[in-house]
Residue frames as a rotation matrix with the C-alpha (Angstrom) as fourth column:
UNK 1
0.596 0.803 0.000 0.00
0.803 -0.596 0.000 0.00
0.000 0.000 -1.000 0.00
UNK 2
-0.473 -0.790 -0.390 2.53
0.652 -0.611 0.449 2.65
-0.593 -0.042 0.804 -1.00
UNK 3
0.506 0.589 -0.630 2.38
-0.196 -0.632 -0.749 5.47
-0.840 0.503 -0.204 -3.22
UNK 4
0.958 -0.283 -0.050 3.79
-0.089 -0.128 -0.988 6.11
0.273 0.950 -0.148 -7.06
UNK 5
0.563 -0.825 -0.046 7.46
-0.613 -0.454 0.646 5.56
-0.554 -0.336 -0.762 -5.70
UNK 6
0.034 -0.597 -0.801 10.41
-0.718 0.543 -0.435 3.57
0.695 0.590 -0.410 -6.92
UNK 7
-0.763 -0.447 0.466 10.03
-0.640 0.623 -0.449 1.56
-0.090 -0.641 -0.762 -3.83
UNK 8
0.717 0.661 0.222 6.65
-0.472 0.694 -0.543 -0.27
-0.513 0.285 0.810 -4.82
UNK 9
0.641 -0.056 -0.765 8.56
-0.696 0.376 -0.611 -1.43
0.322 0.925 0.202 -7.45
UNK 10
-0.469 -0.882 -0.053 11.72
-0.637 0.379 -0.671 -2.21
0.612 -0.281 -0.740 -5.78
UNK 11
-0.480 0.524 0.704 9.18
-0.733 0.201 -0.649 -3.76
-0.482 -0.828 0.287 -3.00
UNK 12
0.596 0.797 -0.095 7.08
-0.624 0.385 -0.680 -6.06
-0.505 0.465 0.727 -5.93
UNK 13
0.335 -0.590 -0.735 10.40
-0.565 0.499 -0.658 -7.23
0.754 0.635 -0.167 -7.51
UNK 14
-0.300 -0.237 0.924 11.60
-0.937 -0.110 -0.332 -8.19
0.181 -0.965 -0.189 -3.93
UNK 15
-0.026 0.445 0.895 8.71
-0.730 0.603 -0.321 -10.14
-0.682 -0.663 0.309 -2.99
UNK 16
0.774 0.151 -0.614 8.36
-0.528 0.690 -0.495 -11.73
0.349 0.708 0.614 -6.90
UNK 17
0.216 -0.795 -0.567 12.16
-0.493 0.413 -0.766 -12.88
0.843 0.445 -0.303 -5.80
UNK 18
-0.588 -0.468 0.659 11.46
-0.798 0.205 -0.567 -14.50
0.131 -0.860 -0.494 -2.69
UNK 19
-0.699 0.706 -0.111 8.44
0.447 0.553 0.703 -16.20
0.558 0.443 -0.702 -3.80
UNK 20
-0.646 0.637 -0.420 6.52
0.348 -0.244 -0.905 -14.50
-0.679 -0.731 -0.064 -1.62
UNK 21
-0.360 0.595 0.718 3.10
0.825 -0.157 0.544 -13.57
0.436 0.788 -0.434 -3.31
UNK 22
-0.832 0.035 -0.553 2.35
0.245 -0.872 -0.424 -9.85
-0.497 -0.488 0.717 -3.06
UNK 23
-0.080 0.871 0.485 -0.98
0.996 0.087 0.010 -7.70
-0.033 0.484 -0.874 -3.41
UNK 24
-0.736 -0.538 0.411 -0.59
0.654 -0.721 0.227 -4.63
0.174 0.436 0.883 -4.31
UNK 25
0.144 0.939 -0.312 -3.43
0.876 -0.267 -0.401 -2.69
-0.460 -0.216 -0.861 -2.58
UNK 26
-0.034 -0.199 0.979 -3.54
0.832 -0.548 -0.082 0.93
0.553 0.812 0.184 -4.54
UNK 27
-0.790 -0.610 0.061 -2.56
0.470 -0.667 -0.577 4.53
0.393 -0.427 0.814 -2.65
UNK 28
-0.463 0.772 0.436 -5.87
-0.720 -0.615 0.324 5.99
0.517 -0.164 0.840 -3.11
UNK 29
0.045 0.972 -0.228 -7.98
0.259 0.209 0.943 3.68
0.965 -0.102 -0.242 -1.38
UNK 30
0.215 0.111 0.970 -9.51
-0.814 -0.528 0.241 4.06
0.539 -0.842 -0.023 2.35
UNK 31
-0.470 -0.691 0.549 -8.69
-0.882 0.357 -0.306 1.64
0.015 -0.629 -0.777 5.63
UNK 32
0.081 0.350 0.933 -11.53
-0.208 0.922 -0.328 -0.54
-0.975 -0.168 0.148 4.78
UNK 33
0.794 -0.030 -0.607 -10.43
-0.554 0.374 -0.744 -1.10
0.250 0.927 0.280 1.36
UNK 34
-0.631 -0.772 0.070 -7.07
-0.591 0.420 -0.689 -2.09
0.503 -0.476 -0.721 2.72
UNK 35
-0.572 -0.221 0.790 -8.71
-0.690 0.650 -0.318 -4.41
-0.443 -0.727 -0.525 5.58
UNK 36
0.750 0.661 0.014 -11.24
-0.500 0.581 -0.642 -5.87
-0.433 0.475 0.766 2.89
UNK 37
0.325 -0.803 -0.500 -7.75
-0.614 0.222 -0.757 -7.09
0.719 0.553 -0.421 0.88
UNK 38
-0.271 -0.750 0.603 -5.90
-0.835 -0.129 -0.535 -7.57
0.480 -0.649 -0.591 3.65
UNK 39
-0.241 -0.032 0.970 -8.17
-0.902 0.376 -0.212 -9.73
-0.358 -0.926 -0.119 5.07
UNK 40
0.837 0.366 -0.407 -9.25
-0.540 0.430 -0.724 -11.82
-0.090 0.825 0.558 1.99
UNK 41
0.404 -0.844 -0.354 -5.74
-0.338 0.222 -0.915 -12.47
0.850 0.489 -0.195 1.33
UNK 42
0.930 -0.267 -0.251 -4.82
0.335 0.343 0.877 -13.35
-0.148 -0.901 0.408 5.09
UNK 43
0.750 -0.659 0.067 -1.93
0.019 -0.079 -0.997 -11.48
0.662 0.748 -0.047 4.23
UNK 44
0.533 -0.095 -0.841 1.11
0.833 0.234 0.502 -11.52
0.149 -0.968 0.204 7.14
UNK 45
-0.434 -0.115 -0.893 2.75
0.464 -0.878 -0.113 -7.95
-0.772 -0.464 0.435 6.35
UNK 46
0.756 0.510 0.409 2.39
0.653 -0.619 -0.436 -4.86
0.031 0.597 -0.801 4.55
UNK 47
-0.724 -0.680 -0.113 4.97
0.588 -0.695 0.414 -2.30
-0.360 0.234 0.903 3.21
UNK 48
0.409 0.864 0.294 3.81
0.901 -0.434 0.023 0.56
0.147 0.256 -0.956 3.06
UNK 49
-0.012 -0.609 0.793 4.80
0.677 -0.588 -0.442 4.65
0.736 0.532 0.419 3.33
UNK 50
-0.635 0.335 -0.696 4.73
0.429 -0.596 -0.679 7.37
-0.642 -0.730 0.235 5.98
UNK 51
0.315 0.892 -0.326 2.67
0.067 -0.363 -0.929 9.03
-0.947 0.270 -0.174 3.69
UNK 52
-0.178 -0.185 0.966 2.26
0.932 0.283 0.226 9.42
-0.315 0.941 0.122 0.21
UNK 53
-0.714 0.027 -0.700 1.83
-0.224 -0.956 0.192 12.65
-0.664 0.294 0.688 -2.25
UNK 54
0.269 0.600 0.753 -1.67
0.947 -0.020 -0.322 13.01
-0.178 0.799 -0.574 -4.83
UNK 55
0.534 -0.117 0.837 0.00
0.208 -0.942 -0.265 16.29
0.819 0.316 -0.478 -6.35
UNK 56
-0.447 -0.691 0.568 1.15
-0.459 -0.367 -0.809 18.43
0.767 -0.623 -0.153 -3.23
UNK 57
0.360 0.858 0.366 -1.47
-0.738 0.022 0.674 16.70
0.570 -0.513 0.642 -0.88
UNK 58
-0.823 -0.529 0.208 -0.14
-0.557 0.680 -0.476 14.49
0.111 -0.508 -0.854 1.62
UNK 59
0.434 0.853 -0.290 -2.09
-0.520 0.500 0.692 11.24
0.735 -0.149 0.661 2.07
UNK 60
0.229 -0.570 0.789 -1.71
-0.963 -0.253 0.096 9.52
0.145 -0.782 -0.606 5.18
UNK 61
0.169 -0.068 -0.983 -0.77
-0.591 0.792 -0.156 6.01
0.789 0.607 0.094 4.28
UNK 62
-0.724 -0.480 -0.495 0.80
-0.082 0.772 -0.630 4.51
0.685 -0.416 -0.599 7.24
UNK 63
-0.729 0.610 0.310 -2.26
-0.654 -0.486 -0.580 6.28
-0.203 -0.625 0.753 9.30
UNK 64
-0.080 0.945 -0.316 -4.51
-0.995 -0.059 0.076 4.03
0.053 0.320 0.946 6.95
UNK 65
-0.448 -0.553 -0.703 -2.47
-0.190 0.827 -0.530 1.17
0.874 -0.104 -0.475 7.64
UNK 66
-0.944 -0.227 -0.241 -2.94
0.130 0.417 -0.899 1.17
0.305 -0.880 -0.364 11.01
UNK 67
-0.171 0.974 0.149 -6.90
-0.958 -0.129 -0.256 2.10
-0.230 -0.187 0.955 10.92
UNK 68
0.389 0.625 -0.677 -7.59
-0.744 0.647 0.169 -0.44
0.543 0.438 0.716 8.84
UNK 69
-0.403 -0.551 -0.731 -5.37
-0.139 0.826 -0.546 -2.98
0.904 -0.119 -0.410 11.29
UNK 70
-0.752 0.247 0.611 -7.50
-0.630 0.002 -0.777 -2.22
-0.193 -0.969 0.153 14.04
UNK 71
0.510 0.806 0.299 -10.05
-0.797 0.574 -0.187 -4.89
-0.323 -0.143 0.936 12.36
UNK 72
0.751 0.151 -0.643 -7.91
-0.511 0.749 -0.421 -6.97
0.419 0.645 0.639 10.93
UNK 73
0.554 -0.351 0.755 -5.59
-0.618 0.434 0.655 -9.76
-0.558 -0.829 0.024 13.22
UNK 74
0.976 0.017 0.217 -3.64
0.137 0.728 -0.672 -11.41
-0.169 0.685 0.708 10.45
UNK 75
0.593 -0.649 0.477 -0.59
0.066 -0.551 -0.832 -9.07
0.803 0.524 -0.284 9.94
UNK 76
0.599 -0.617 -0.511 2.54
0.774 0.608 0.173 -9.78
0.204 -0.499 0.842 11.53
UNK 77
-0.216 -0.422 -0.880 4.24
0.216 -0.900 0.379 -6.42
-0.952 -0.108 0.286 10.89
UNK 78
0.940 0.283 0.190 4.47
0.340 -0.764 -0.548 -3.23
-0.010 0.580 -0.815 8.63
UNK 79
-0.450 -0.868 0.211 7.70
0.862 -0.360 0.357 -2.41
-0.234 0.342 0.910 6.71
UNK 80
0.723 0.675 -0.143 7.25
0.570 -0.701 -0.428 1.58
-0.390 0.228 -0.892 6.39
UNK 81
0.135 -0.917 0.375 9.17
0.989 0.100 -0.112 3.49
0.066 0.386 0.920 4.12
UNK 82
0.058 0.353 -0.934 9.80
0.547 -0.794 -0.266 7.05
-0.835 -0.495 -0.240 4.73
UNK 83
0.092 0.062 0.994 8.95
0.965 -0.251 -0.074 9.22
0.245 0.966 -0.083 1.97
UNK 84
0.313 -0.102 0.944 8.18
0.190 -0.967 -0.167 12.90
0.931 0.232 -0.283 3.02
UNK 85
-0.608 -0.793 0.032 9.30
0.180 -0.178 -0.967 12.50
0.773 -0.582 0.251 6.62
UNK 86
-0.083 0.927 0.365 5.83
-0.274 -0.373 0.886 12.86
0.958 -0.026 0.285 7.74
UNK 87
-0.539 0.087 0.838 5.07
-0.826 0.141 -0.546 12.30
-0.166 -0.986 -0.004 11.86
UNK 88
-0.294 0.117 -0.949 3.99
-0.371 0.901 0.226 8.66
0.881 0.418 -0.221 11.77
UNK 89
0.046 -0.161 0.986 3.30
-0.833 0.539 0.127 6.28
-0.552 -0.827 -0.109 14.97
UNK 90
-0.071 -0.761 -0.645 5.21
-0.676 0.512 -0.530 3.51
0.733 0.399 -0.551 15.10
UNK 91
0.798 0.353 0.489 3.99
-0.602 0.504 0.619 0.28
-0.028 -0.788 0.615 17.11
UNK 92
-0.117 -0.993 0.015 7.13
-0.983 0.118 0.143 -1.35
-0.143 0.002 -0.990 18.03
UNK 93
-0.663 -0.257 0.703 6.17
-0.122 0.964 0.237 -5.00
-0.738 0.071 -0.671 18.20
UNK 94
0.512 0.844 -0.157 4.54
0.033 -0.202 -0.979 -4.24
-0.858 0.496 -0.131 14.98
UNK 95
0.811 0.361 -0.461 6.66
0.285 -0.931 -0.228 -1.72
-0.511 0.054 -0.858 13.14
UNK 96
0.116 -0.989 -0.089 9.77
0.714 0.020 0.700 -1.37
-0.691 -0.145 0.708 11.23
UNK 97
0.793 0.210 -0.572 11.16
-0.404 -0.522 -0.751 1.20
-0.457 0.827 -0.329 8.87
UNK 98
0.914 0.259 0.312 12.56
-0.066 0.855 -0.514 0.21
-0.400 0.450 0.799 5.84
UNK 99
0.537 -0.803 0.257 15.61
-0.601 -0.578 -0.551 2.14
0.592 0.141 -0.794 5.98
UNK 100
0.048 -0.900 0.433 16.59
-0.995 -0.079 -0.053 0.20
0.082 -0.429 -0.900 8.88
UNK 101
0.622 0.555 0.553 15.60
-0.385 0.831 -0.401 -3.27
-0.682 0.036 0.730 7.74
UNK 102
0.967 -0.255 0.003 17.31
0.073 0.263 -0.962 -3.04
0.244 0.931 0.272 4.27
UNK 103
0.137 -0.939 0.314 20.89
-0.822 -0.285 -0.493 -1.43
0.553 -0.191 -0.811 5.99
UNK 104
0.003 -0.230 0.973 20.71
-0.841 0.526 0.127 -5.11
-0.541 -0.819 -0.192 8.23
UNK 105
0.797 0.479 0.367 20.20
-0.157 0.752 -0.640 -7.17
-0.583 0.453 0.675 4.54
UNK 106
0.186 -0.806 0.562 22.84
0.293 0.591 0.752 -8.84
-0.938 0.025 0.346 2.51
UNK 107
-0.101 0.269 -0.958 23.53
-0.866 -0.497 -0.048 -7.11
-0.489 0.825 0.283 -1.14
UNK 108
-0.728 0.310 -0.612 22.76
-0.415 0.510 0.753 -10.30
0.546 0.802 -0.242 -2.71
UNK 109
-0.148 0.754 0.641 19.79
-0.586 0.455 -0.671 -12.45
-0.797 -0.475 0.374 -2.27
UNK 110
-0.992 -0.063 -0.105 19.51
-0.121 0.640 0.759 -15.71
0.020 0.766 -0.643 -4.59
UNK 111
-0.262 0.965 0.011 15.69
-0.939 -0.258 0.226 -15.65
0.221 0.048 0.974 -6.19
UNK 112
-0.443 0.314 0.840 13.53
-0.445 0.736 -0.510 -18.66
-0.778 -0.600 -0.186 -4.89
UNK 113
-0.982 -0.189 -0.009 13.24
-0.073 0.329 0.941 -21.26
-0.175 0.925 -0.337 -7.71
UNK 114
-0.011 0.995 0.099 9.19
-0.711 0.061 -0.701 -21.35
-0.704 -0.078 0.706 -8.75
UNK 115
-0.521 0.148 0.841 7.30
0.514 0.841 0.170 -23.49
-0.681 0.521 -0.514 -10.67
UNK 116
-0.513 0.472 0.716 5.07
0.642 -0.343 0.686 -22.07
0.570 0.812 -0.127 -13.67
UNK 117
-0.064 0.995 0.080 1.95
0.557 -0.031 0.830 -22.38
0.828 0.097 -0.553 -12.14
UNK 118
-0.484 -0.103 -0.869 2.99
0.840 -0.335 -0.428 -21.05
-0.247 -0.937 0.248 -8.22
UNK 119
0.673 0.739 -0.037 1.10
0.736 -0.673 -0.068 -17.99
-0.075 0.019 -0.997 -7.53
UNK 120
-0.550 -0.614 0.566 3.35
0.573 -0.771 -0.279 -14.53
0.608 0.171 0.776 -8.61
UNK 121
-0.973 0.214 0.084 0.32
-0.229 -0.927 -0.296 -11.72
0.014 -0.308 0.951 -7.21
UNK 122
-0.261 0.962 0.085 -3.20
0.812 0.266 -0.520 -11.00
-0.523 -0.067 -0.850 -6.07
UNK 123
-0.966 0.259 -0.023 -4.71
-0.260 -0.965 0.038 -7.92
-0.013 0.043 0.999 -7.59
UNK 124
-0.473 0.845 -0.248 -8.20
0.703 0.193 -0.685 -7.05
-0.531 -0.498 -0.685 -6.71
UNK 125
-0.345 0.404 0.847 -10.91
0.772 -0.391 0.501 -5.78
0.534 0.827 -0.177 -9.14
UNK 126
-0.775 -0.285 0.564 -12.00
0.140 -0.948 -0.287 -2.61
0.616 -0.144 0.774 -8.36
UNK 127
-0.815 0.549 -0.183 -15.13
0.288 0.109 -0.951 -3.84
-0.502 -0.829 -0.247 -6.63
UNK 128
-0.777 0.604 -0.176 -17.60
-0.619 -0.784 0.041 -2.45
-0.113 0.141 0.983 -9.02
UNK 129
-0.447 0.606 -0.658 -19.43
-0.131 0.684 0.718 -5.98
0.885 0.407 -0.226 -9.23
UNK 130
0.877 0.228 -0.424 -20.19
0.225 0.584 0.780 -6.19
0.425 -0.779 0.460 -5.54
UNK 131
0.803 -0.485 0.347 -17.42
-0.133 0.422 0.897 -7.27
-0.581 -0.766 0.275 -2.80
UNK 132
0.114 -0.781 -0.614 -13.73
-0.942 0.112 -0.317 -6.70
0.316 0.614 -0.723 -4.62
UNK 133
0.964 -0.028 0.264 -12.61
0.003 0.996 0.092 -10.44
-0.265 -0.087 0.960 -5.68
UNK 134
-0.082 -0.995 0.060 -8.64
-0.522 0.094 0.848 -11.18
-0.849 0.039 -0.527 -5.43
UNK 135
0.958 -0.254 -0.133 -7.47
0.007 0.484 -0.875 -12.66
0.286 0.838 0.465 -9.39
UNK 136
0.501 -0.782 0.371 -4.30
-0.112 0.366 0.924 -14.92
-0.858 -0.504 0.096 -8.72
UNK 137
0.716 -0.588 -0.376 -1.43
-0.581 -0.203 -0.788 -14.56
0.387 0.783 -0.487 -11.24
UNK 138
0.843 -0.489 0.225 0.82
0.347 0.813 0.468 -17.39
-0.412 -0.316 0.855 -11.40
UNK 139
0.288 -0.948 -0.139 4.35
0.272 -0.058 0.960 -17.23
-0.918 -0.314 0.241 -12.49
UNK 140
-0.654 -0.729 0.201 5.45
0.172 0.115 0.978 -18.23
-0.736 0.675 0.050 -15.83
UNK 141
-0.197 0.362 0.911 2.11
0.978 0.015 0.206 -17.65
0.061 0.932 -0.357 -17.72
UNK 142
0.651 0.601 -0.464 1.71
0.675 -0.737 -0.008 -14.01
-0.347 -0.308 -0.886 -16.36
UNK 143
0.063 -0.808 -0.586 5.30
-0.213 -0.584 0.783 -12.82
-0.975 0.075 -0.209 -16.54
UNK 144
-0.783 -0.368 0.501 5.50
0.423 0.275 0.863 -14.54
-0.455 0.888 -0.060 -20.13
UNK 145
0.426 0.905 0.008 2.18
0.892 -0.418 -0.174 -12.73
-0.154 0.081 -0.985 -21.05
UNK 146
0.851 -0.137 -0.507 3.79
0.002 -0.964 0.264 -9.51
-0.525 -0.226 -0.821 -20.07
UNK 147
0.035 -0.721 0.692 6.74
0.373 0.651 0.661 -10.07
-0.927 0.235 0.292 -21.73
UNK 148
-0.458 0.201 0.866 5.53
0.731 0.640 0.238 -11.00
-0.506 0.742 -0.440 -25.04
UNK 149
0.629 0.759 0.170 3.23
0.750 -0.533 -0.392 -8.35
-0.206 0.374 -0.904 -25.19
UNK 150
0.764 -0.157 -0.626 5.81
-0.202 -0.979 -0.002 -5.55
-0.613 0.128 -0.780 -24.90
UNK 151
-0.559 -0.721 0.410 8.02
0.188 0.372 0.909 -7.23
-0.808 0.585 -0.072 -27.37
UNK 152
-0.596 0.424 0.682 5.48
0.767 0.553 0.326 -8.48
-0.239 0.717 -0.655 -29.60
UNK 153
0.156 0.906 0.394 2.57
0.983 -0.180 0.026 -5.40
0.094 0.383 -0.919 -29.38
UNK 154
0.736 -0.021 -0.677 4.76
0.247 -0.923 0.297 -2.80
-0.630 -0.385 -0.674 -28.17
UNK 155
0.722 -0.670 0.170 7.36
0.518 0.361 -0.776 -3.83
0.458 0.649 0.608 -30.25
UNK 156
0.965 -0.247 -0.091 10.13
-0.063 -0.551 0.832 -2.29
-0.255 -0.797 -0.547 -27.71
UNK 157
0.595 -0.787 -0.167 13.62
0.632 0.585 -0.507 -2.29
0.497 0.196 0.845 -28.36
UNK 158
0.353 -0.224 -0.909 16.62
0.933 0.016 0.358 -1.26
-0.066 -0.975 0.214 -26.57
UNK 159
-0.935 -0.300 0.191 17.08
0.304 -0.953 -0.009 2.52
0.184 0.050 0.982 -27.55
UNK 160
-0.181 0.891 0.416 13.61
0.647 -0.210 0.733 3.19
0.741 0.402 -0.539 -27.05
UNK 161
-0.874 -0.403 0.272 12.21
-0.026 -0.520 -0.854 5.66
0.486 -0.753 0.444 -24.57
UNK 162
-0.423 0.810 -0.406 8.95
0.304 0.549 0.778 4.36
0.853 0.206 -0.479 -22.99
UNK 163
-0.670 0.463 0.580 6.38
-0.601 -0.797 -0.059 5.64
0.435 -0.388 0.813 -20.70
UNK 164
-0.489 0.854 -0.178 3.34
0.476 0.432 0.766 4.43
0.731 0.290 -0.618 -18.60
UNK 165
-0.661 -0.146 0.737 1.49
-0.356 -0.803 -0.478 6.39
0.661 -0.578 0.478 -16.41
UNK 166
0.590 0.641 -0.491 -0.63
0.062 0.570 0.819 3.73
0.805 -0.514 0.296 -14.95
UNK 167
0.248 -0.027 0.968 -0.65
-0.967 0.052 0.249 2.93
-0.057 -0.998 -0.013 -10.92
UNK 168
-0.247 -0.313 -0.917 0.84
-0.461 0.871 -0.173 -0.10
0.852 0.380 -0.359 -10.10
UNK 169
-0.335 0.814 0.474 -2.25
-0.506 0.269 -0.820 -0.44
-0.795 -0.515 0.321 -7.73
UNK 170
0.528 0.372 -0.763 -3.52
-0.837 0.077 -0.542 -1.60
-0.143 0.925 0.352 -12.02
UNK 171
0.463 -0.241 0.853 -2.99
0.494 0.869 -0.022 -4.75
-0.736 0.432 0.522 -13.80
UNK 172
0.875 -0.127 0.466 -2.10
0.450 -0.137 -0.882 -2.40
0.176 0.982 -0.063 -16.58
UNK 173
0.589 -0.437 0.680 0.74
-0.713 -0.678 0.182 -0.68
0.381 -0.591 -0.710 -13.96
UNK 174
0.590 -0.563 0.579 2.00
-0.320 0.495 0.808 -4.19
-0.742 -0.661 0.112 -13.06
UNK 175
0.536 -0.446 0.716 2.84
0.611 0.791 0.035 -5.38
-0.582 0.419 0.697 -16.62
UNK 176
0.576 -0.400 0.713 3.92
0.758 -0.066 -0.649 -2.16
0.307 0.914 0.265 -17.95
UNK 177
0.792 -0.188 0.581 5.27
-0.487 -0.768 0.415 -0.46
0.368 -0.612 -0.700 -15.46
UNK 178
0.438 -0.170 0.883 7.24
-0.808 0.357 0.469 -3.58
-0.395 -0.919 0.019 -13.53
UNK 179
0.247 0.049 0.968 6.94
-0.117 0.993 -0.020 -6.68
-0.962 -0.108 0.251 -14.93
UNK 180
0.976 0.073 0.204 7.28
0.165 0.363 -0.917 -6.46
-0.141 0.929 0.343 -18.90
């Protein structure tokens, strides 16, 4: 639950290389969107931001973090990164930031071997049918999907200069933003 940073990414490539399946929950939503996810997914943390930026507006991310944990009993801790430096509370047997988490991690990390089919991500439709429903992406047919396409429909190549301005809260943010 972060904003537009390079850490989401750096945070989504992470978890793709530990095997750990991650769900991107998007910036803008509110604490019960987050604990509706959160709890669907039984998820055990969350990385997330002191706060995020919509233009000059501070949103209070880590604030919604911790609303929306006051229903939900599943989550083990919250990796928070600091973005604007914002005042934050910080539940210690909860809580870390990510500054001092990553400065205690080895500079390599060997990726965890998957299978195809293993799960890669949840992302959650936007909810407009009803109750938002979690769609599991597996490994090798998602990332080859993505792939393919920006070869094949973007036709990319390596001098190019390429753009997306999608959220990578978006299916269209994970594969062209991240993942292709």
């Amino acid at each position: 639950y972060m904003g537009m940073v390079p850490e989401l990414a750096i945070a989504m490539l992470a978890c793709a290389r530990i095997g750990a399946i991650h769900s991107v929950i998007f910036g803008g939503f509110s604490p019960a969107s987050i604990a509706d996810r959160v709890e669907d997914s039984t998820c055990k943390a969350i990385i997330t931001q002191d706060e995020g930026l919509r233009g000059s507006r501070p949103v209070p991310l880590k604030q919604n973090v911790d609303d929306a944990l006051e229903s939900v009993d599943c989550v083990e801790f919250v990796l928070v990164y600091q973005h604007t430096g914002g005042d934050v509370a910080m539940d210690p047997e909860r809580d870390v930031w990510w500054h001092e988490s990553v400065a205690n991690q080895p500079a390599e990390c060997e990726p965890e071997v998957m299978d195809a089919e293993d799960p890669l991500f949840i992302l959650y439709t936007s909810g407009s049918t009803g109750k938002p429903k979690g769609v599991l992406h597996t490994q090798a047919g998602y990332l080859l999907f993505a792939t393919m396409s920006h070869k094949l429909v973007f036709d990319l190549r390596e001098d190019d200069i390429y753009c997306c301005a999608a959220d990578a809260g978006w299916i269209t943010g994970h594969s062209y933003i991240v993942y292709g």
